[in-house]
C-alpha positions in Angstrom: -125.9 314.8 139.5 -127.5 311.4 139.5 -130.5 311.3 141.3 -131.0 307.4 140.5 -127.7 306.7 143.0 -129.8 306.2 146.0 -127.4 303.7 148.0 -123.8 303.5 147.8 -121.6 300.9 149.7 -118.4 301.2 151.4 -115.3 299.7 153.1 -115.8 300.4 157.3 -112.6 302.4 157.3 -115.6 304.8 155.7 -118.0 304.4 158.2 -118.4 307.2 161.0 -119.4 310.8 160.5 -119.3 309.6 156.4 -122.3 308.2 156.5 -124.6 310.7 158.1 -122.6 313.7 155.5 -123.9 311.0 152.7 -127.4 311.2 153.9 -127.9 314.7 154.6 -125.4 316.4 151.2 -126.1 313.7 148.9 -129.3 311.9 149.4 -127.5 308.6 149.3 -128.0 305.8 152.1 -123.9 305.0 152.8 -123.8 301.1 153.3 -120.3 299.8 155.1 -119.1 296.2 154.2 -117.0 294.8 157.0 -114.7 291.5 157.3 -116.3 288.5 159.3 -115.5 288.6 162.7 -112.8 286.0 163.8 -111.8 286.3 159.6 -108.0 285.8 159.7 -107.4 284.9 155.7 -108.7 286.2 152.7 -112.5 286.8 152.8 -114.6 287.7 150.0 -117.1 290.2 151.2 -120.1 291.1 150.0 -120.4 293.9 147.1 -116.7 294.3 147.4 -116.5 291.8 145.0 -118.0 293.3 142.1 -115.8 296.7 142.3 -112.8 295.0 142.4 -113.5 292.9 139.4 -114.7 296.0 137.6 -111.5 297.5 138.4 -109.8 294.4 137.6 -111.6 294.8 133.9 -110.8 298.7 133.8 -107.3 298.0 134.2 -107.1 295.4 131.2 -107.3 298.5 128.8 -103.7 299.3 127.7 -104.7 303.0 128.0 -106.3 302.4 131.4 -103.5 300.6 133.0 -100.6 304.3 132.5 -100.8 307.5 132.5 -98.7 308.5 130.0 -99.4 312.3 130.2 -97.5 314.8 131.5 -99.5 318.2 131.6 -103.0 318.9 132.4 -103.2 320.2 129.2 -102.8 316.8 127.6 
């Protein structure tokens, strides 16, 4: 459905049989992002970053943040 998505990244609990099902169904090159060996506190890894401050931005939106519904309908 979006043909421009051409390389997605991942945490490594994705890795695996993940990322040859990405190449062959999707047409998407599955990159993992994994903590520096010998890491014992927090680490900010590479292009992790950016989807949790996007999340972090999402959730600022008062709509965003519950989900007030309590059908599908709705």
């Amino acid at each position: 459905m979006q043909p421009q998505i051409t390389q997605v990244w991942a945490d490594s609990a994705y890795g695996g049989q993940l990322i040859n099902w990405s190449g062959s169904f999707l047409n998407m090159t599955l990159k993992t992002v994994s903590r520096p060996r010998g890491a014992k506190a927090f680490v900010v890894l590479p292009r992790r970053w950016k989807v949790e401050r996007t999340l972090g931005w999402i959730m600022k939106a008062r709509r965003n943040v519950r989900d007030c519904e309590r059908l599908p309908q709705h």
